[in-house]
N, C-alpha and C positions, 0 to 999 in steps of 0.2 A: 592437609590433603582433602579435596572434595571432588566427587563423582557427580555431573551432570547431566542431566538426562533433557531433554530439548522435546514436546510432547506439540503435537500439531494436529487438530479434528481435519482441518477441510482439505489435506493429502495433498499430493506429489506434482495434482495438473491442478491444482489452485493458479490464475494469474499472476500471482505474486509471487510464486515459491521461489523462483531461481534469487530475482532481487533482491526479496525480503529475509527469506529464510538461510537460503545455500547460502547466499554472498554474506550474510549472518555469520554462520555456523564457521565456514571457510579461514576467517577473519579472526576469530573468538577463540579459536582451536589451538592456533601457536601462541595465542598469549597465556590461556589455560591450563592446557590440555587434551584430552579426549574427551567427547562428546557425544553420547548416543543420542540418536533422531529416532524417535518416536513418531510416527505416522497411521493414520487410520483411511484406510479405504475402501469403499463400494464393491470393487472388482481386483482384488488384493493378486490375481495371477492371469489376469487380462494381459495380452499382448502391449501396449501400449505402458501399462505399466511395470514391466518386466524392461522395456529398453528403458526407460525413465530412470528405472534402479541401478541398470548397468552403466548409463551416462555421468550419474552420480555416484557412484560408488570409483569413479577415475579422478572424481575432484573432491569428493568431501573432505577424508582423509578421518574421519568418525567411522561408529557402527551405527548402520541404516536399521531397523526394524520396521515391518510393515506388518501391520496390523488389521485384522477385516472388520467391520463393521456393517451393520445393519439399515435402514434407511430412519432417519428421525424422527419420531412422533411424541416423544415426551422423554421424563426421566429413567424410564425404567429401561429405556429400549436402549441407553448409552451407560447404564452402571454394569453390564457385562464388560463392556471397557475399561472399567476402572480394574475391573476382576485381573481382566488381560494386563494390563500396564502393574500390576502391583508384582504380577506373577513374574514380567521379564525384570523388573530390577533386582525381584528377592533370586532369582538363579545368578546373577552376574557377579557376587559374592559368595566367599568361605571365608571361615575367619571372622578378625573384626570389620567392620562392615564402616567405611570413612560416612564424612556426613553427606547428604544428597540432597540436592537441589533437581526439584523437576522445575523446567522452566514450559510454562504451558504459554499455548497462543492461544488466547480469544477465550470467550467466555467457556464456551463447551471442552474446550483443551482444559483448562482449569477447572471446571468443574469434577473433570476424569482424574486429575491430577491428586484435586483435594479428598476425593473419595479411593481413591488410593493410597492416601497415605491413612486416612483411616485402617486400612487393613493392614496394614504396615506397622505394627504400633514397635516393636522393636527397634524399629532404627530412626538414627534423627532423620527426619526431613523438613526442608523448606519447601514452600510452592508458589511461584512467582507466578499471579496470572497476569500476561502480556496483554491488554486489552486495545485494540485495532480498530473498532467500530463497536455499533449496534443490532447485533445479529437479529433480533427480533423487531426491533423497527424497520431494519432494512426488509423479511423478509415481508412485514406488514405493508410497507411503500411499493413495495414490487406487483403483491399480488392483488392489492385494490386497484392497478391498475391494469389489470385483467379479470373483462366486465365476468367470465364463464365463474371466477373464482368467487367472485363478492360473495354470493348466497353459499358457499361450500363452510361444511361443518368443520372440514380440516383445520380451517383459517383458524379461531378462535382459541381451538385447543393447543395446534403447535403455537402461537403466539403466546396465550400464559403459559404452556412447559417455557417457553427461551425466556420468559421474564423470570420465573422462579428459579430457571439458574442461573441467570443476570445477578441476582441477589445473591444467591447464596456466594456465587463468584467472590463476588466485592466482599463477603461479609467475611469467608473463609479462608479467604489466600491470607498468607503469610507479609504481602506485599503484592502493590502493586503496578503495573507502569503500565501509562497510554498513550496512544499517538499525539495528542493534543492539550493546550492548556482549556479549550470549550468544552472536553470530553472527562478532563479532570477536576474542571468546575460542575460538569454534570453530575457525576459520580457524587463526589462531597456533597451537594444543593440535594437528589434527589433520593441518596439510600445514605446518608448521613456515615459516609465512611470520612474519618480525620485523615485531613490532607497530608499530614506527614505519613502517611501508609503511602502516596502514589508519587511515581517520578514522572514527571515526561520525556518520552522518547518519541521522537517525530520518526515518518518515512526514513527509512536510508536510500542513501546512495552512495555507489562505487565510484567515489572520484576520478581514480586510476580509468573507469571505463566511460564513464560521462564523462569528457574532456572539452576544451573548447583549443583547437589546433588550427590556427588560421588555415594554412596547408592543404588539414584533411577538410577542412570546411569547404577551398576553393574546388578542391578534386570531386567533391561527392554535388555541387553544386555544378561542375561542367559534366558528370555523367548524368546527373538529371536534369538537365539543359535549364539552368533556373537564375544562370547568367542575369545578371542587373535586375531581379527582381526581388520584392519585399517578399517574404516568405512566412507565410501565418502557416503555423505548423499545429495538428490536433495528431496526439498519439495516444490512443487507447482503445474500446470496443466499440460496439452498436447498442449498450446498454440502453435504456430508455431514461435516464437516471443521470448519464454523462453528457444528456442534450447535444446532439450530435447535430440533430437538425438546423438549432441556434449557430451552433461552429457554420453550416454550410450557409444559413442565412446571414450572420456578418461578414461573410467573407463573398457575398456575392455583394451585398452593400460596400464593402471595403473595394472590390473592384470596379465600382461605380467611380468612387472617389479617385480613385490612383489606378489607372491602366498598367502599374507595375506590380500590382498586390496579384499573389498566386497563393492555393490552397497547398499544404503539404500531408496527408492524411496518412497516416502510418498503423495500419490496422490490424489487430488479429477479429476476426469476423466476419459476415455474411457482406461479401463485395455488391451483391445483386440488391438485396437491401438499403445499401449507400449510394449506390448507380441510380436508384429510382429518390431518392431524397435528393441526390444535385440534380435530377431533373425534374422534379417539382418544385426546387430552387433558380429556375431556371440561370444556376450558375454554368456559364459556358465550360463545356467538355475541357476547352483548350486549357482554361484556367486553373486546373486542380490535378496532380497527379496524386496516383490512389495506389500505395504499398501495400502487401500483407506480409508481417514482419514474423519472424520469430525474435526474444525478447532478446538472445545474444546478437543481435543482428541491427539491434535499433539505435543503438548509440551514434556510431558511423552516417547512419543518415537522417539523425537528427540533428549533427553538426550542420545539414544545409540549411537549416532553419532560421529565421531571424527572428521570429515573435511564435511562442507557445499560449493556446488556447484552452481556459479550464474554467467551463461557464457550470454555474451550479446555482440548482432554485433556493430562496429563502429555504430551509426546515432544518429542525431538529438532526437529520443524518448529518448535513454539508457543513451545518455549525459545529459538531465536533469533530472532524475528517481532515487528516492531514493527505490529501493527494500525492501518493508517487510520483504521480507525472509530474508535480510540479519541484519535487528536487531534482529530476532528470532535469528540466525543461532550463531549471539554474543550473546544474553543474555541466552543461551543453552552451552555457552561456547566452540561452535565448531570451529577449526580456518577456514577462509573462502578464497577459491578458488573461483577468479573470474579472468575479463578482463577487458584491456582496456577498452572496449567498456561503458564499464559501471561505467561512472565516476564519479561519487559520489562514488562510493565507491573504486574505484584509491584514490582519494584524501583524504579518511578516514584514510585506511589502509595506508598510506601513512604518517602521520600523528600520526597513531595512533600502533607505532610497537609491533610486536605481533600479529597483530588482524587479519590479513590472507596475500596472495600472487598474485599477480596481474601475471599472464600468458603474456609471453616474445611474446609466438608463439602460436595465434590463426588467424584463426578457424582450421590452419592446426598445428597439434600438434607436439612438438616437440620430440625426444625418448630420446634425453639426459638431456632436463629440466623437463620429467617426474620422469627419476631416480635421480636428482636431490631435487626435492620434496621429495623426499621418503628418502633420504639422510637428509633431512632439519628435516622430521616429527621422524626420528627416533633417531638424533642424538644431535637435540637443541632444545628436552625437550619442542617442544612447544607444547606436546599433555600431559604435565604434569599436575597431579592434580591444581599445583600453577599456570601452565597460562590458565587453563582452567575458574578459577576461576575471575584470572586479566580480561579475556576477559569478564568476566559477569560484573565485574565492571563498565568496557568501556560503554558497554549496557547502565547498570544503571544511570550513571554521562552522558551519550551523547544523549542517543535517551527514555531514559527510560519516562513513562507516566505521573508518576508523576513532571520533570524536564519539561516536553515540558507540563501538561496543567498549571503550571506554568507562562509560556508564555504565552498560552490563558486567562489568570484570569487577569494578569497585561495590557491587550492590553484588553480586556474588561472593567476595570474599566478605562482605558484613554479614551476608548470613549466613555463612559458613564459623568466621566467628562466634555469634550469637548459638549455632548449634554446638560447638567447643565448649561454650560456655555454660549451657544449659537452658539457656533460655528460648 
């Protein structure tokens, strides 16, 4: 017998929580057990997050904990969390106490993790940190590209706090898994953790709800009037990071090429913001409808899609990043435009023919390898009912939820073993 505890820093309205986490948890539950969710938030009795709990609290089928926290500025200001997180697992027990696994997301979930089991010295624990990205590179990319922040003292210090528990991360878990084989070579190459400590786990996706249904395909294509048209589909934010501008410049180039190409934009974000980028794209109004989706709601009408777009610049982040959008985008059976930049999924696609087309010439576009493409999608059948279908397969056999928790059930009973054992 082992008790699980599921430990999550960036809370409840994270982008990803429904996909990544719930449809997680949901999955992992009947084949385990029970599972308590550990979450940490800003605003722990915020309106907003009070219906978020009750919404979930009708599907989990676990115990929710919400937890408050304070805003980030180094280490000190998140080991009162570790204090919090030690305290609710040492109450959930009498008696003999079975072994525990806390399974932490991200580097700061793991770091809370690992300093709670220091206080915990009686009972066994494992601590799996689940490593997703680079929290301190990302937030170093984000805000050198906001001129006000350059010069701010803030930058420098939270960037060393997120590297010093970048490290300790790696150094302290018990085990570790990450989205990507670029992000697992990172790890190893740059803090000399042995590869046999990390698994990879890619993005998931919910096969069952990314589907590719010729049917629902043709119905959500005649209520978005997109009838005989090629369908370049972009689903995610207005980040500056997911190049959103690029999606709307190849797709105004793509309707140069083929009077059939339309934009499919499926958005959570600022609509006014995007309205003024297709018009300084001067991509025609007529040519692009523009969604603002909630994340249960996207599947359905990303079936009208025919090609998924996921452009990412050369660096360090895109090199180890396994994109969600891009297992929806295959288990929707879209074939999927991307770039280098974004290697993981170079080396899928790669690997896996059929499954989309890695761009020769980015960020500046090229006019013959666009007609090219359109050459490609019209001519070799890969927008046919049979590979649209092949690509949902891919999904399912590679990134699908039930194959990757899988993974997670097998690496939890070995550490549960190993804490049986003593070791």
């Amino acid at each position: 017998m082992m008790k699980i505890f599921y430990v999550t820093y960036d809370g409840l309205m994270s982008s990803v929580f429904d996909s990544q986490i719930l449809s997680l948890l949901k999955s992992l539950i009947p084949q385990i057990g029970p599972i308590t969710l550990v979450t940490f938030e800003r605003r722990p009795y915020s309106l907003d997050i009070k219906e978020k709990m009750n919404l979930i609290s009708h599907q989990f089928g676990g115990e929710l904990l919400v937890l408050p926290k304070p805003p980030f500025l180094g280490e000190r200001f998140i080991n009162p969390l570790s204090n919090s997180l030690a305290y609710v697992v040492s109450q959930r027990f009498s008696g003999i106490v079975p072994p525990i696994i806390l399974h932490c997301r991200g580097q700061l979930g793991a770091y809370i993790g690992i300093r709670a089991k220091e206080r915990l010295t009686r009972h066994r624990i494992k601590v799996i940190g689940d490593i997703r990205g680079l929290p301190a590179d990302e937030f170093l990319y984000r805000f050198l590209r906001c001129p006000r922040m350059k010069e701010s003292f803030i930058l420098p210090v939270r960037y060393k706090a997120l590297k010093n528990i970048e490290r300790f991360a790696y150094s302290r878990a018990d085990f570790l898994t990450c989205v990507s084989f670029g992000l697992k070579n990172y790890i190893v190459k740059c803090f000399g953790i042995s590869s046999e400590k990390i698994e990879v786990v890619p993005s998931i996706v919910d096969t069952k709800k990314f589907i590719y249904d010729k049917n629902t395909r043709e119905r959500m294509r005649q209520i978005l009037h997109l009838q005989g048209k090629i369908v370049f589909t972009y689903c995610g934010s207005v980040e500056t990071w997911q190049l959103l501008d690029k999606v709307i410049e190849f797709s105004m180039l793509a309707n140069r090429v083929c009077h059939k190409a339309h934009l499919l934009l499926l958005i959570r974000g600022d609509k006014e913001k995007i309205n003024r980028l297709i018009a300084k794209c001067n991509l025609n109004k007529d040519d692009v409808t523009l969604l603002s989706l909630e994340h249960q709601n996207v599947p359905q009408f990303l079936s009208a899609g025919d090609v998924g777009l996921i452009f990412r610049d050369d660096n360090l982040l895109n090199a180890v990043a396994f994109p969600v959008k891009f297992a929806e985008y295959l288990a929707s059976g879209l074939f999927v435009i991307s770039t280098a930049g974004a290697s993981e999924i170079a080396r899928f696609t790669q690997a896996n023919k059929g499954a989309g087309y890695i761009l020769k010439a980015f960020p500046q576009f090229d006019h013959d390898e666009i007609r090219a493409i359109f050459s490609l999608l019209e001519t070799d059948e890969v927008l046919a009912h049979e590979k649209r279908a092949y690509r949902h397969g891919i999904a399912r056999e590679t990134v699908g939820i039930d194959i990757l928790c899988s993974k997670y059930e097998s690496l939890y009973r070995r550490l549960n073993r190993e804490s049986l054992n003593g070791h």
